[in-house]
C-alpha positions as CSV (number, residue, x, y, z in Angstrom):
1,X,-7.3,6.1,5.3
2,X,-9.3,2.8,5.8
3,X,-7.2,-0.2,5.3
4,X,-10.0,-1.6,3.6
5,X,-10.2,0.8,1.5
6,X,-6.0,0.6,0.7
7,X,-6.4,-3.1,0.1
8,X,-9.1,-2.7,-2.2
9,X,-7.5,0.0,-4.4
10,X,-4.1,-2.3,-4.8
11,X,-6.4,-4.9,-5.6
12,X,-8.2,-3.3,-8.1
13,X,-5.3,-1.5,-9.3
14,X,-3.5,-4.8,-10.3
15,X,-6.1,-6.3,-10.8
16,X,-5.1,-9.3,-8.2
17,X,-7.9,-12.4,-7.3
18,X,-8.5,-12.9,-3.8
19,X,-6.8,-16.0,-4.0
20,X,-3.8,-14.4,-5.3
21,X,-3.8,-11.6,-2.5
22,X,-3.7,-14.1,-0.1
23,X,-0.4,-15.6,-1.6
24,X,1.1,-12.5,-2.3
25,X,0.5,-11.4,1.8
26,X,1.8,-14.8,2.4
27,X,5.5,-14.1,0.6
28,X,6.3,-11.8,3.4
29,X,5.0,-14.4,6.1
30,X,4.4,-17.8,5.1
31,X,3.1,-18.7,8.4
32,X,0.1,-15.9,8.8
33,X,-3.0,-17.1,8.6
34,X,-5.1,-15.9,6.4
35,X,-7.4,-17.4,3.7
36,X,-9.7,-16.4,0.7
37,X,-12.9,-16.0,2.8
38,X,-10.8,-13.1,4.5
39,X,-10.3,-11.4,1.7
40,X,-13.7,-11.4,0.8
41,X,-14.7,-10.5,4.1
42,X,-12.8,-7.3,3.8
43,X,-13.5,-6.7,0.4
44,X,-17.0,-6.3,1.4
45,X,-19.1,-2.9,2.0
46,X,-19.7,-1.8,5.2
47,X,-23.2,-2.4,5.5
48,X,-23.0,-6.1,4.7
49,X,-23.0,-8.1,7.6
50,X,-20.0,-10.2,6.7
51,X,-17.7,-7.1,6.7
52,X,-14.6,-7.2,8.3
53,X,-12.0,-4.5,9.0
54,X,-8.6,-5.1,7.7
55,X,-6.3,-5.3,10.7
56,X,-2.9,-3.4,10.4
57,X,-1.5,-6.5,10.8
58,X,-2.6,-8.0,7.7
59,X,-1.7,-4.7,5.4
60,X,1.4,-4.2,6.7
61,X,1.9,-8.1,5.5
62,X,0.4,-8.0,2.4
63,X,2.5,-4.2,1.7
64,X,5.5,-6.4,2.4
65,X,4.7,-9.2,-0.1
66,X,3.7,-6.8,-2.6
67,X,7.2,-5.4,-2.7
68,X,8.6,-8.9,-2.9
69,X,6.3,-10.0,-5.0
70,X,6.7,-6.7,-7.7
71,X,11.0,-6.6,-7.0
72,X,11.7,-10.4,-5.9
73,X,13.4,-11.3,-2.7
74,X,15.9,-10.0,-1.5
75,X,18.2,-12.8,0.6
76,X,21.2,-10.5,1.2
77,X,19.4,-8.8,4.0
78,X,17.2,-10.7,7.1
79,X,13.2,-10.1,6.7
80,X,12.2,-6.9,8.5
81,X,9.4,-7.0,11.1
82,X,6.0,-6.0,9.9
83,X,5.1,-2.6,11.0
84,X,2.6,-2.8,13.8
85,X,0.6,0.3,12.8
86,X,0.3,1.0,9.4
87,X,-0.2,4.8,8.9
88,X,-0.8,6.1,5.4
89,X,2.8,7.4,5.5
90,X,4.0,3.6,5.6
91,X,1.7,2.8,2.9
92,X,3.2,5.6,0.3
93,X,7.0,4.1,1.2
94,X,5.9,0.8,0.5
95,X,4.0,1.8,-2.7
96,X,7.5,3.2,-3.2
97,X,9.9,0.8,-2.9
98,X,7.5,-2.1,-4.2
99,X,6.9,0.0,-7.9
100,X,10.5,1.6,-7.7
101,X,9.2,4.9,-8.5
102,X,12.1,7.6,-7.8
103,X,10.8,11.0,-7.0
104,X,9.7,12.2,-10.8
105,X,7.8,8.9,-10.8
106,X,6.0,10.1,-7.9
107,X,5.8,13.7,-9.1
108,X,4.2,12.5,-12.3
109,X,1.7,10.4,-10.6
110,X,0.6,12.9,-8.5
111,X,0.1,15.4,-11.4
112,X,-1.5,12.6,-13.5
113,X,-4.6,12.6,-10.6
114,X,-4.9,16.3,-10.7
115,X,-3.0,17.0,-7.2
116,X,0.5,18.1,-7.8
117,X,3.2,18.1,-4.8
118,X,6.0,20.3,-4.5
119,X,9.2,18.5,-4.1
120,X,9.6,19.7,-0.4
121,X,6.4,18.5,0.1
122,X,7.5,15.0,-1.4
123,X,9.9,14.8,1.1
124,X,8.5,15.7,4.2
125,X,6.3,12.6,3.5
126,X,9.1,9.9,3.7
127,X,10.9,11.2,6.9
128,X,11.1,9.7,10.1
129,X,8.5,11.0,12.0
130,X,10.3,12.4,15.2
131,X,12.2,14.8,12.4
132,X,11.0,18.9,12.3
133,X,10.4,18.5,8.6
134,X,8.0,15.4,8.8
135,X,4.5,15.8,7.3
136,X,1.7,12.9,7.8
137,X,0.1,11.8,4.8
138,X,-3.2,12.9,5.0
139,X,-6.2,10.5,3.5
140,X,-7.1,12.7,0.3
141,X,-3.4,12.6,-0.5
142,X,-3.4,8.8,-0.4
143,X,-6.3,8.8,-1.9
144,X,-5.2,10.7,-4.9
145,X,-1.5,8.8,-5.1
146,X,-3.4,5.7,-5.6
147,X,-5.5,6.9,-8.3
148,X,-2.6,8.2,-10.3
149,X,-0.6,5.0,-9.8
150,X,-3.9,3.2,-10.8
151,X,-3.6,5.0,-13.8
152,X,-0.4,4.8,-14.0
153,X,-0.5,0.8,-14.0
154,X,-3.5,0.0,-15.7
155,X,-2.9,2.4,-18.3
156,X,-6.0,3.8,-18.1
């Protein structure tokens, strides 16, 4: 899926200002640079001419502070590096850990946007990828995750 596209559903889906999703990318690393006009900028529709694509770099950043910013911090354990490509995989785990939905959660999420998942299924989604059991997350099933948990947080 688009990372644009990603950002913009979290955004929407907690309904988070730019300036605020520019603080929450900066919990996971204070010294990124990144500022409101950023957001914006990927924010923006394709056609417009101050578009710009969401490097991995900056989800994988703004994933981390989300969990940190939903769960706290957790200072028993050293910072893990950001992931340097975000696959929609690595999106789901981080959707994960940062709502703390256990595997009904995620069940009932996925039957709340119309697309139920078999447990196996669930699984094969958070193992490694080198394992025979691994399945990628394909965009429609992103897509559909983060309308149930949009749902599912907003209430609506």
């Amino acid at each position: 899926m688009i990372t644009n596209d990603v950002l913009r559903s979290i955004r929407y889906m907690l309904d988070l200002s730019d300036q605020r999703v520019v603080e929450i990318t900066q919990l996971a690393d204070p010294g990124f640079a990144l500022d409101k006009a950023d957001v914006q900028a990927f924010l923006r529709r394709e056609e417009d001419p101050d578009y710009a694509d969401c490097s991995d770099a900056v989800l994988a950043r703004f994933l981390d502070g989300l969990v940190i910013y939903c769960r706290g911090r957790d200072d028993s354990r050293p910072q893990r590096p950001p992931e340097t490509r975000v696959t929609n995989n690595v999106v789901l785990k981080k959707l994960r850990v940062a709502f703390e939905l256990k595997d009904v959660d995620m069940h009932a999420v996925f039957e709340s946007a119309g697309w139920p998942v078999s447990k196996p299924e669930l699984t094969a989604l958070f193992r490694q990828p080198g394992h025979a059991n691994y399945r990628p997350c394909g965009d429609q099933l992103l897509r559909n995750f983060l309308k149930g948990l949009t749902m599912r947080v907003r209430g609506d």
